[in-house]
N, C-alpha and C positions, 0 to 999 in steps of 0.2 A: 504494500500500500504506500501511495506516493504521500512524504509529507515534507511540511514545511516549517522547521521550530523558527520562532517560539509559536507552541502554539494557544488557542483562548482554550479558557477563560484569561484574557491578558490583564497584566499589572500593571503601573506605568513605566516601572523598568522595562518589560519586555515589549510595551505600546512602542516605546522610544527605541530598543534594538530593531524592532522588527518597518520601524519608518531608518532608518539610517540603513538595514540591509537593502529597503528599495531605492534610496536615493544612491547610494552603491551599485547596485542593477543596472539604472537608467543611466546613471553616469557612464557606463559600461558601453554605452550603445549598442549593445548586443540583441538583436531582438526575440530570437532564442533563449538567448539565458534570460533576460525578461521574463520571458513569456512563461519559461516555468513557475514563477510565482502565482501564476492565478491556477482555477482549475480549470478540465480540458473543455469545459463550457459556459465560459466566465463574461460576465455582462458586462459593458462600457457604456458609460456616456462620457465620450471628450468633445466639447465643443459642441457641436451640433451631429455628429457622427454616431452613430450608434456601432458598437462591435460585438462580435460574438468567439467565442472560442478562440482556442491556441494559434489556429492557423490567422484568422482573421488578425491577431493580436500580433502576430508576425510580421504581416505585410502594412499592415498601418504603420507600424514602427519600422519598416525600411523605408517607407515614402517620408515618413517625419523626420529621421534624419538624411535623410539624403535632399530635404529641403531646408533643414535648421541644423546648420553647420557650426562648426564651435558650440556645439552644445553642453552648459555648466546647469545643477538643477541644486538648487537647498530647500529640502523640506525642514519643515518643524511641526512638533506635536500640536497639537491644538484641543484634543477630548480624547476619551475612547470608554466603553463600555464592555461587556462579557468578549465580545468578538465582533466588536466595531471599532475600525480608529480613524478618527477625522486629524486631518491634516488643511496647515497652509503650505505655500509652496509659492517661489519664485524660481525662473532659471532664465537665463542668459542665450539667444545664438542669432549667426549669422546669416540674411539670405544667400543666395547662389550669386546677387547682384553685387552683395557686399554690403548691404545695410542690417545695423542692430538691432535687434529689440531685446525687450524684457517682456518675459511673461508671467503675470502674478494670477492666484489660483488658489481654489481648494477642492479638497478631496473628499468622499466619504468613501471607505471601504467596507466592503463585511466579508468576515473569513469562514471558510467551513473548519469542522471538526478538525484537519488535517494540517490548519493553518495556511490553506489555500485562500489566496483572494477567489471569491466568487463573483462578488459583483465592485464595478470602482465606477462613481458619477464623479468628473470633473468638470468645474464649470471656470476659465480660466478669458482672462483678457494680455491682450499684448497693448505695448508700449512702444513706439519709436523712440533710443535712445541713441544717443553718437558715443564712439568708439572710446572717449577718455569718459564716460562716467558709466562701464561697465567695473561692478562689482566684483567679480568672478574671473579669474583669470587660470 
């Protein structure tokens, strides 16, 4: 059985490991390794997109970095409950054209039993910023 520590009932020690292993992840750019974190039919809302499962969760995450280049992400804690953890979130990237932004955001998760993300709604806005007041380097 696939699993993923820490898993819930989470504390807020293990609410804070288990947000620093995904901002790890993402930082990764990997969308594979990603995409092990959720389970193999794990709901998204980012943005206005809706995703569904592993594979879905794959190729979203190759089109979004291969359009958001330099990509930097810092989440932080924000709540969490038995097997829910809300997050805020900023990260940092570049178009293909060469322009900046910032994009600030929050999350809500809810994990199965296994510590699988099952479902993640993100609701995020960007930012045009220029190159000297990027935080994230």
């Amino acid at each position: 059985m696939e699993q993923k520590h820490p898993l819930p009932p989470f504390t807020l020690e293990t609410a804070k490991e288990k947000i620093q292993m995904a901002e790890d992840a993402w930082n990764s750019q990997d969308p594979v390794k990603v995409s092990k974190a959720y389970t193999p039919d794990s709901e998204w809302r980012n943005r206005d997109l809706f995703v569904n499962g592993r594979e879905e969760i794959v190729e979203f995450l190759r089109k979004k970095w291969d359009m958001e280049r330099n990509y930097k992400l810092k989440k932080e804690y924000w709540a969490h409950t038995d097997n829910r953890i809300a997050v805020r979130f900023e990260y940092e990237y570049q178009t293909k054209e060469g322009n900046w932004f910032r994009a600030y955001g929050n999350e809500n998760w809810e994990f199965d039993e296994n510590g699988l993300m099952a479902k993640r709604y993100a609701s995020i806005n960007d930012l045009a910023i220029k190159e000297e007041e990027r935080k994230f380097r």
